[in-house]
C-alpha positions as CSV (number, residue, x, y, z in Angstrom):
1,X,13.7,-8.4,4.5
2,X,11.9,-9.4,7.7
3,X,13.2,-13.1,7.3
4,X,17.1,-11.7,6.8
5,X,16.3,-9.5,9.7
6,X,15.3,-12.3,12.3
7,X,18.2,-14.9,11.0
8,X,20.6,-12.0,12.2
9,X,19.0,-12.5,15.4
10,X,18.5,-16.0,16.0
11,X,22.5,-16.4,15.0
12,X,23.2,-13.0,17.7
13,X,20.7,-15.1,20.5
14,X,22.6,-18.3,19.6
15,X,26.1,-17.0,20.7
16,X,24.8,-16.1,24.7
17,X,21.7,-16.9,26.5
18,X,22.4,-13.2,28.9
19,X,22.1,-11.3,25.2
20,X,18.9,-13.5,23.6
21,X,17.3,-12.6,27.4
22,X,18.2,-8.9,26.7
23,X,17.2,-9.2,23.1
24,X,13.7,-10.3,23.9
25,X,13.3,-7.8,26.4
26,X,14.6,-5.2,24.1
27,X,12.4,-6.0,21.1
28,X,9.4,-6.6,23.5
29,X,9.2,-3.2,24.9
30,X,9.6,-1.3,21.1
31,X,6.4,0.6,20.8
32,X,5.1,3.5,18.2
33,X,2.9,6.3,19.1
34,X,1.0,5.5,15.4
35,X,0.8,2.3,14.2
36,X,3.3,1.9,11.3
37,X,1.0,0.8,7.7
38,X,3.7,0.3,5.1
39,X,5.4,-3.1,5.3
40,X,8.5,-1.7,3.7
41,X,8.5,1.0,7.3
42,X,7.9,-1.7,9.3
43,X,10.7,-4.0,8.3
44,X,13.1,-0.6,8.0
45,X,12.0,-0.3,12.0
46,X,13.0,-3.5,12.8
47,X,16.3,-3.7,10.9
48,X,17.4,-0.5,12.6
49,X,16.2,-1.8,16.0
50,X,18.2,-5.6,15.1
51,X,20.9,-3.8,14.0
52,X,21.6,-1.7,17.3
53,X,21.0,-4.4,19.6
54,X,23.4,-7.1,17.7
55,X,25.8,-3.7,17.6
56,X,25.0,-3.6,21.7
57,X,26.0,-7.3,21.9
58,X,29.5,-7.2,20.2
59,X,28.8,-8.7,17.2
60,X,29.0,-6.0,14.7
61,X,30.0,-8.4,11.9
62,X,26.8,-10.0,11.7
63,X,25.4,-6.5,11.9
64,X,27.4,-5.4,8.6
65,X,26.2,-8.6,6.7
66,X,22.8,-8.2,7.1
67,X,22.9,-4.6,6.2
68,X,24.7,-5.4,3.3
69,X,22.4,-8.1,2.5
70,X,19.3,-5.9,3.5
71,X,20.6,-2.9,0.8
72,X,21.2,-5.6,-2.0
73,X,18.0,-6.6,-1.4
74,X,16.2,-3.4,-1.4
75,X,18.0,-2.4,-4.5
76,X,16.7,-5.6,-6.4
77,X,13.1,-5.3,-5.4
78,X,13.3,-1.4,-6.4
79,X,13.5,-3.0,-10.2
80,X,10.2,-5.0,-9.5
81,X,6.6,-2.7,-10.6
82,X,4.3,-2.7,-7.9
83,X,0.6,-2.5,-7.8
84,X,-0.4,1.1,-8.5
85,X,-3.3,2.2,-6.2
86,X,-6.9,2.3,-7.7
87,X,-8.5,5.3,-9.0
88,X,-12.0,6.6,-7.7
89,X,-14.6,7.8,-10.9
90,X,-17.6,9.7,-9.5
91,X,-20.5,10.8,-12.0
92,X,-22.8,13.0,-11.8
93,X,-25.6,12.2,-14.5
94,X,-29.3,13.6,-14.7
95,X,-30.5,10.1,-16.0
96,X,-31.4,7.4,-13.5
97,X,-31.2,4.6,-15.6
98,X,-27.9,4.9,-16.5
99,X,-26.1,3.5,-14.5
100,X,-26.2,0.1,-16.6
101,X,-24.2,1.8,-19.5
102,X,-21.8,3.6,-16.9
103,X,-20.8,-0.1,-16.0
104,X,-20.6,-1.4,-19.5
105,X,-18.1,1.6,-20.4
106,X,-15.8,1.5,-16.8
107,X,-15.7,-2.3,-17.7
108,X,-13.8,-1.6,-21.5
109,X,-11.5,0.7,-20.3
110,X,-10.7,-0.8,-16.2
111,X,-8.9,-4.4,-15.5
112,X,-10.9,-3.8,-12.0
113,X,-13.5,-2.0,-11.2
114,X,-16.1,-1.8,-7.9
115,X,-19.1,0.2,-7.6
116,X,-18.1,1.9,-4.0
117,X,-21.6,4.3,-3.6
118,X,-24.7,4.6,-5.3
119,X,-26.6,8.1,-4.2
120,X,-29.9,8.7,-6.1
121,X,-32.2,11.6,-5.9
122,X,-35.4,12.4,-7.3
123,X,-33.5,13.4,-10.9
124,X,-30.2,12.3,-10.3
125,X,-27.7,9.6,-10.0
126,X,-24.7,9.9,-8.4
127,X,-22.2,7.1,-8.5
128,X,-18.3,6.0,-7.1
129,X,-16.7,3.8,-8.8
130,X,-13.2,2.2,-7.7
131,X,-11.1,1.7,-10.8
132,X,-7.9,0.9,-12.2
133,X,-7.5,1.3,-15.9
134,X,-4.2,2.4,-18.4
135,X,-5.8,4.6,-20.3
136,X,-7.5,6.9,-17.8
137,X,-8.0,9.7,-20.0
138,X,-10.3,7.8,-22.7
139,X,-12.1,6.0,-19.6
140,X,-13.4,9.5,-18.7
141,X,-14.2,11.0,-21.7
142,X,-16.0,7.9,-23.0
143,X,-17.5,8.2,-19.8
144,X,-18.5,11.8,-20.6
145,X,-19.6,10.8,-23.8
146,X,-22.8,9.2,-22.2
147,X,-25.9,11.4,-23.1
148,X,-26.8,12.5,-19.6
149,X,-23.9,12.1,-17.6
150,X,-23.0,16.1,-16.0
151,X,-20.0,15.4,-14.9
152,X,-17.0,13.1,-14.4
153,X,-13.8,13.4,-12.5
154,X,-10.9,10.6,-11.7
155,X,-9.3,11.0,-8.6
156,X,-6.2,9.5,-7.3
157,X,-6.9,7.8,-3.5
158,X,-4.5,5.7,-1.6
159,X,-7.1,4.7,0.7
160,X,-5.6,7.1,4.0
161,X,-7.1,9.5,5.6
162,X,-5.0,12.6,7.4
163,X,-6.2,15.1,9.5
C-alpha cells in the first residue's frame, strides 16, 4: 500500500515543482499525539493525507486511481491468514522439578513456544510460557494432567498495554 501511496506522489510532485515544495512541507509537518503501531493504520494515515494533498493540487484523477487501487488491494490481502498473536500459559505447580516435563508437554502441543518467567518459591514453581498451538484446549489439560501442577490458565495477550 505504502509503495502505491508514494508513486501517487512522485507522479503529483512530477507535474509542478511549487506543489512537490508544498507537498514536502505538507507531509513533513504531519504529526500524531500517539505514535501509530499497526502498519495497516499507518499506511491508511498516509493515503488519507496523499490523497488530500494530490486533491489540493488539482489532480483528483490520480487521486481516484490510487484509491481505487488502494481498496482492490486491501480487499485481496483481506483473503490472506495472518499470524494470530501468541498465547501466554502460566502454571502454578507445587513440584519444583517439574518444569522439565512442563516443557516436554508445551512442546507436543505448541509450533512455538518461549519460557517468558520462571518464579520459584520455597514449595512452588511458577512459570510463563509464550505459546502458540491449534489445539489449545488439549495443551492445557495435558498440562493439568501433570501430577503436581495447581493450576493452569491460557490467556490471550497481543503484547499492548492500556491504561
Amino acid at each position: 500500500m505504502v509503495a502505491v501511496v508514494t508513486a501517487a506522489i512522485i507522479l503529483t510532485v512530477q507535474s509542478n515543482i511549487v506543489i512537490s515544495l508544498g507537498m514536502v512541507g505538507a507531509l513533513s509537518i504531519v504529526r500524531f499525539r500517539t505514535a501509530i503501531k499497526e502498519p495497516m493504520d499507518l499506511a491508511f494515515m498516509f493515503w488519507s493525507i496523499s490523497v488530500g494533498i494530490i486533491c489540493g493540487a488539482g489532480l483528483a484523477e490520480i487521486a481516484i486511481i490510487l484509491s481505487l487501487t488502494i481498496t482492490v488491494g486491501i480487499l485481496v490481502l483481506d483473503y490472506f491468514p495472518i499470524a494470530k498473536a501468541p498465547m501466554l500459559l502460566v502454571i502454578n505447580s507445587s513440584d519444583l522439578d517439574l518444569e522439565e516435563k512442563i516443557i516436554d508437554t508445551v512442546k507436543r502441543y505448541a509450533k512455538y513456544y518461549k519460557v517468558k518467567s520462571r518464579n520459584m518459591t520455597q514449595s512452588e514453581l511458577d512459570m510463563v510460557i509464550e505459546t502458540r498451538c491449534d489445539d489449545q484446549s488439549a495443551l492445557i489439560r495435558s498440562v493439568m494432567a501433570i501430577d503436581g501442577v495447581l493450576s493452569a490458565s491460557l490467556l490471550s495477550h497481543d503484547g499492548e498495554a492500556t491504561f
